[in-house]
C-alpha positions in Angstrom: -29.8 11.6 2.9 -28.7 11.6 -0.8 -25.5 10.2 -1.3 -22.9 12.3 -3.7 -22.5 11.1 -6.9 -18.9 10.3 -7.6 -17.5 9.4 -11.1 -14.5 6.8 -11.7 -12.3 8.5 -14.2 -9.0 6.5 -15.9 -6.1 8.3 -16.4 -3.1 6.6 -18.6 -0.1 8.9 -17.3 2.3 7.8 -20.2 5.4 9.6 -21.3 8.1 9.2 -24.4 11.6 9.5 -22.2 12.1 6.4 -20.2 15.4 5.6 -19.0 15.6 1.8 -19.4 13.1 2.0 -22.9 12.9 5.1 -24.5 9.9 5.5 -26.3 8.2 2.7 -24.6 4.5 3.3 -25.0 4.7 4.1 -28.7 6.5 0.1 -28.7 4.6 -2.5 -31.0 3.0 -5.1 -29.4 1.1 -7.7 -32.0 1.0 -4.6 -34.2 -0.7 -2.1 -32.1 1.3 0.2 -30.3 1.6 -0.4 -26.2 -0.6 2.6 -25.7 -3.1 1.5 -27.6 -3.6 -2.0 -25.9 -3.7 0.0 -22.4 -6.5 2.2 -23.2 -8.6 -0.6 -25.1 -8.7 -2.3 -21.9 -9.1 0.4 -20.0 -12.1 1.0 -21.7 -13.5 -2.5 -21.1 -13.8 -1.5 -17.2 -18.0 -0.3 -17.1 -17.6 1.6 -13.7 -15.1 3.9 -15.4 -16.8 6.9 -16.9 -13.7 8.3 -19.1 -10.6 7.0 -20.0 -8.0 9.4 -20.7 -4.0 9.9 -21.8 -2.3 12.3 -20.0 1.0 13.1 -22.1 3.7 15.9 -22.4 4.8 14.1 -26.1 3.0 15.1 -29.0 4.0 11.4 -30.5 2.3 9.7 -28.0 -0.9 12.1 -28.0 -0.9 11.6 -31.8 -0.8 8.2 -31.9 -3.7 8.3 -29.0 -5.7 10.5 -31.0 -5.0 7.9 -34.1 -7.2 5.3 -32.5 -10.1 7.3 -30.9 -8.4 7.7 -27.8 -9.0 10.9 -25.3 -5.8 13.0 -24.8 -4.9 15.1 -22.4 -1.9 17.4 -22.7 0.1 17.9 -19.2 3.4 19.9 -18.4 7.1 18.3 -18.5 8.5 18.5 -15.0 6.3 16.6 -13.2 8.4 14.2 -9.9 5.9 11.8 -10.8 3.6 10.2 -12.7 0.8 11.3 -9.7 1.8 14.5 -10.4 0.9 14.1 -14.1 -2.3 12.5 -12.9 -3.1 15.3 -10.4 -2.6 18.1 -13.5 -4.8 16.1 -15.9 -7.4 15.6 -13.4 -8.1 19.2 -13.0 -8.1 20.3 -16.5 -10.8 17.5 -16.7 -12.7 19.9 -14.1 -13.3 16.5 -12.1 -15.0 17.0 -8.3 -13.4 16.4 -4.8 -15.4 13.1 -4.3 -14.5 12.1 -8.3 -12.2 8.6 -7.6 -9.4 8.6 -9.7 -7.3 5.6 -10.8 -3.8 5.9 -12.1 -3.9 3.0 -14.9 -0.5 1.9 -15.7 0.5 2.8 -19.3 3.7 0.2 -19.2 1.1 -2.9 -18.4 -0.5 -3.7 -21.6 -2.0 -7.4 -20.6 -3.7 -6.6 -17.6 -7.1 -7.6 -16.3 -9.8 -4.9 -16.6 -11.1 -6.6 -13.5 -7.9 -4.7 -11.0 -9.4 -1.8 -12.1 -12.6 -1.9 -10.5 -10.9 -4.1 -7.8 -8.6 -1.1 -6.9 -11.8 1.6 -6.9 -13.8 -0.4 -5.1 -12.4 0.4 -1.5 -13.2 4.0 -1.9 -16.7 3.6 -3.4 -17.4 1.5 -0.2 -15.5 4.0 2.4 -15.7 7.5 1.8 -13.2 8.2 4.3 -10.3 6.4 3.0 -7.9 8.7 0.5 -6.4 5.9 -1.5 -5.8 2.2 -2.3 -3.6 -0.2 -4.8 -3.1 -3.6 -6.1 -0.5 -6.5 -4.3 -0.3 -9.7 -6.4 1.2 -12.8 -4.0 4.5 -13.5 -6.0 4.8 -17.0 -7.4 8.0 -16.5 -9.6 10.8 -17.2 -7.2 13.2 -14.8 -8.8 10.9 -11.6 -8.3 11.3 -11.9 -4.6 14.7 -10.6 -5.1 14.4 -8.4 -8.0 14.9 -5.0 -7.0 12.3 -3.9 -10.5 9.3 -5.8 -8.6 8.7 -3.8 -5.4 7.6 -5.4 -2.7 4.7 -4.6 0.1 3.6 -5.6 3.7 0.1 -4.8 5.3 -1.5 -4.9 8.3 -4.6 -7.2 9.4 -6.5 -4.6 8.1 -5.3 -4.4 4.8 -3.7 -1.1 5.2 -0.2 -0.6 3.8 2.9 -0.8 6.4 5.5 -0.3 3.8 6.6 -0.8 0.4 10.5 -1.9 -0.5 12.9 -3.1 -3.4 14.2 -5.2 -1.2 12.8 -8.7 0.0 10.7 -7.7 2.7 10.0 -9.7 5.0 13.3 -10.9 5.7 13.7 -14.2 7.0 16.0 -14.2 9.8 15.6 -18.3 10.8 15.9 -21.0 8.6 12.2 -21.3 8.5 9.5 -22.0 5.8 9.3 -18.8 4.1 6.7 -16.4 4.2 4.0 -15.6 1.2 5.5 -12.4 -0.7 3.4 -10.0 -2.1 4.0 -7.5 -4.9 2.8 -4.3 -6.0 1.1 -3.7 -9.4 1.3 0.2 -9.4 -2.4 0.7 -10.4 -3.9 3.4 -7.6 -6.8 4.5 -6.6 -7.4 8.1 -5.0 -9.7 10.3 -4.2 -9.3 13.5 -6.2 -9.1 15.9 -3.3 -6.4 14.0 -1.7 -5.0 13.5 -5.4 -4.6 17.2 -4.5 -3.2 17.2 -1.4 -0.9 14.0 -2.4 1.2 15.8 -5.1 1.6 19.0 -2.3 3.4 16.9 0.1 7.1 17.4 0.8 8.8 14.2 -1.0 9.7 12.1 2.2 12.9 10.4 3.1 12.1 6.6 2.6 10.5 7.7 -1.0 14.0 9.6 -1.9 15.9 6.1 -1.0 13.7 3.9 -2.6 12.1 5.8 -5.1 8.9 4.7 -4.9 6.0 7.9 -4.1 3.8 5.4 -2.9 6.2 6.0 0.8 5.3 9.8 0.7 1.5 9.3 1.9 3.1 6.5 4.6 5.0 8.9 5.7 3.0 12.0 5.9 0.4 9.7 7.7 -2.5 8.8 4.9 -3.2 5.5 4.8 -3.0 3.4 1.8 -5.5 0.5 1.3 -3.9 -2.9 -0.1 -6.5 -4.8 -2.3 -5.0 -8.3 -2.9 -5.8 -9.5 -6.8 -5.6 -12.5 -8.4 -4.2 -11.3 -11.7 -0.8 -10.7 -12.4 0.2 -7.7 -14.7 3.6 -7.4 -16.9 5.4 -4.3 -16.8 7.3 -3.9 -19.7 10.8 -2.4 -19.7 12.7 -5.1 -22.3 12.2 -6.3 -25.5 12.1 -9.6 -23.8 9.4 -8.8 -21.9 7.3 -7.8 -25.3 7.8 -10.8 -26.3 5.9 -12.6 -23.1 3.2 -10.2 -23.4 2.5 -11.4 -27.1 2.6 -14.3 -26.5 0.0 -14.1 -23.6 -2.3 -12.0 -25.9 -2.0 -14.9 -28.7 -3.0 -17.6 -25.9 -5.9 -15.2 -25.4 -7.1 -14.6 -28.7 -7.0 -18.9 -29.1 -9.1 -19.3 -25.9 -11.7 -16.9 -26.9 
């Protein structure tokens, strides 16, 4: 029996009004703004077969379409950035078994390697509707830093719950467990895409404001795929900085 061809298809969900950095992904970074550094490394990833900006702003989409990048023009109110991701997936006409992965346009220095890491569970199991990328936290002060959201899995690898909190809590004085970290890069499968950004928002997602809790709680599973590369997200000026500077030590190693 033939098997369906599926296509992995990037989307950059990116918009201009951010609470904590307005106007983040048109930000310079080494000269080139953030958007630009996102979708150049998106575009180093060989399994994906388009890589794509999905915008309401006509700055950002200009400043895409400035470098060669592909644009694609969503409405304002989306909830989410899934929601964006769901929009632009349909005007791109994309199938039911099409994988798409949400590529985070706030993570400028990240490995092009997560992104086939995070695909990679649904090319192997058709049945699965969606997956995303933990990091094992190694900087103490993220464990309890409400802006790096935590996870915990089963022996499976499947997703038990995502928190801002430090989860797990220690309750002894004991050695403490490894923490883990999600990334924010996801993987779905476009029908449940579909069926994801339908869903009622859930309860633990209204409290912690994290979607990711909305398929936990309707039932869908979410597979963890545990990377070794850590990813910035940028929300300071400070943290601009770091990135540079990790781009610099790049550009000297190569």
């Amino acid at each position: 029996m033939q098997k369906e061809k599926r296509q992995v298809v990037g989307i950059i969900p990116s918009r201009y009004a951010s609470s904590r950095f307005p106007g983040k992904p048109l930000a310079l970074i080494a000269g080139k703004p953030m958007i630009q550094h996102v979708v150049e490394r998106a575009r180093r990833v060989k399994s994906l077969s388009k890589v794509v900006v999905a915008t309401d702003d006509d700055r950002i989409a200009q400043a895409a379409r400035d470098f060669g990048g592909e644009v694609v023009m969503t409405g304002t109110r989306h909830r989410s950035g899934s929601d964006r991701l769901a929009e632009a997936a349909n005007i791109l006409g994309l199938a039911a078994a099409d994988i798409v992965v949400n590529i985070q346009g706030d993570q400028p220095s990240f490995q092009p390697e997560v992104v086939e890491q995070v695909a990679r569970p649904l090319l192997d199991d058709p049945a699965l509707p969606m997956a995303t990328l933990v990091y094992k936290i190694i900087r103490k002060e993220e464990i309890t830093d409400p802006n790096h959201v935590k996870t915990v899995f089963d022996r499976r690898g499947r997703a038990l719950y995502f928190s801002r909190a430090t989860i797990p809590y220690v309750r002894h004085d004991e050695a403490p467990p490894d923490y883990y970290k999600h990334l924010g890069f996801y993987a779905y499968r476009k029908d449940f895409l579909d069926i994801f950004v339908s869903l009622s928002e859930g309860e633990w997602e209204r409290h912690e404001k994290l979607e990711q809790l909305r398929a936990l709680e309707h039932g869908y599973p979410i597979q963890i795929v545990l990377t070794g590369h850590d990813s910035i997200e940028i929300d300071t000026e400070e943290e601009i900085r770091r990135v540079e500077a990790l781009l610099a030590a790049d550009k000297a190693d190569n």
